[in-house]
N, C-alpha and C positions, 0 to 999 in steps of 0.2 A: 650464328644461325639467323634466320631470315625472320622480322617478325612474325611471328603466327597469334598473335593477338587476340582473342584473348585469351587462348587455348595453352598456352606455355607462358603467362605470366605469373602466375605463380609455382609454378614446378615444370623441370626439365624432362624433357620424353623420355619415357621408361626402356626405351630401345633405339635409337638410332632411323632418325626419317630420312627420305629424299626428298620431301614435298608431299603435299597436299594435293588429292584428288578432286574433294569436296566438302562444303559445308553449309548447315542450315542454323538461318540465326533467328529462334522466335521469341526475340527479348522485346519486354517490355518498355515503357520507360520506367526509371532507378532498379530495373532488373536485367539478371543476365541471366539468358536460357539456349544454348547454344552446344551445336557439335557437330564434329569436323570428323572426317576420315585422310589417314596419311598413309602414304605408300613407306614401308619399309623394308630392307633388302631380305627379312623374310618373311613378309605376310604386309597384313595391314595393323596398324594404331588407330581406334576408334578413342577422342577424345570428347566428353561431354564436359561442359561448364555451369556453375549454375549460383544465383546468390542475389543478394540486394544491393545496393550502393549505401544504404540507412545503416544496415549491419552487416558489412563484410567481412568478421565471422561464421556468419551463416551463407551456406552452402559451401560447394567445394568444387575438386578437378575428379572427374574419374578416367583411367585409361586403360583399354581393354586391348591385349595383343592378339591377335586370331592370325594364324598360317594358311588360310584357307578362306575364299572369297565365298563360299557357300555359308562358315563361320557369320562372316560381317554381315552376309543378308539376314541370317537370323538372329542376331543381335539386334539388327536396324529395324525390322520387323517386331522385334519383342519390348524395344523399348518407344515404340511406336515414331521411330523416325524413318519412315516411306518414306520420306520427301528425301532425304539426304541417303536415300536408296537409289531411288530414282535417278536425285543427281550425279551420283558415283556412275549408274550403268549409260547416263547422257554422255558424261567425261570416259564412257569407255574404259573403265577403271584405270585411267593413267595422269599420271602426275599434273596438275592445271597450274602448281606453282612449285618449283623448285626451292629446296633451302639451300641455303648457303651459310656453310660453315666457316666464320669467323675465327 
């Protein structure tokens, strides 16, 4: 699979992607605060990441499956990522990076 960095570095998608539509990355420096949306063949994958480089322990992956793109708005909306709304309805909600399966 294609890297998707840093969204699948430590665990494999919980269903099967095509690519990635979008992502917003508002990391710090020695921090990760980041999440990406991925097109999969039924619905979308909402992937957020999040931690420190001091103690990478702390924080984690979360992945959210939604069948329905009215789902992802309200997700994206509730966990206050507008921007990476935004940029999924810019990107037309279609795939900006293809994976490839190794």
């Amino acid at each position: 699979m294609r890297d998707f960095g840093p969204y699948f570095d430590q665990e494999k998608p919980e269903v099967p992607i095509l690519g990635m539509i979008a992502d917003y990355d508002k990391s710090e420096p020695y921090e990760l605060d980041a999440a990406a949306v991925f097109k999969t063949k039924t619905g979308y994958l909402i992937v957020e990441v999040s931690g420190c480089s001091c103690w990478p322990d702390r924080g984690g992956t979360t992945q959210t499956h939604h069948t329905r793109r009215a789902d992802v708005d309200k997700h994206l909306i509730n966990a206050n990522l507008a921007t990476l709304r935004d940029a999924c309805q810019h990107a037309q909600w279609k795939v900006t990076q293809e994976a490839k399966n190794d």
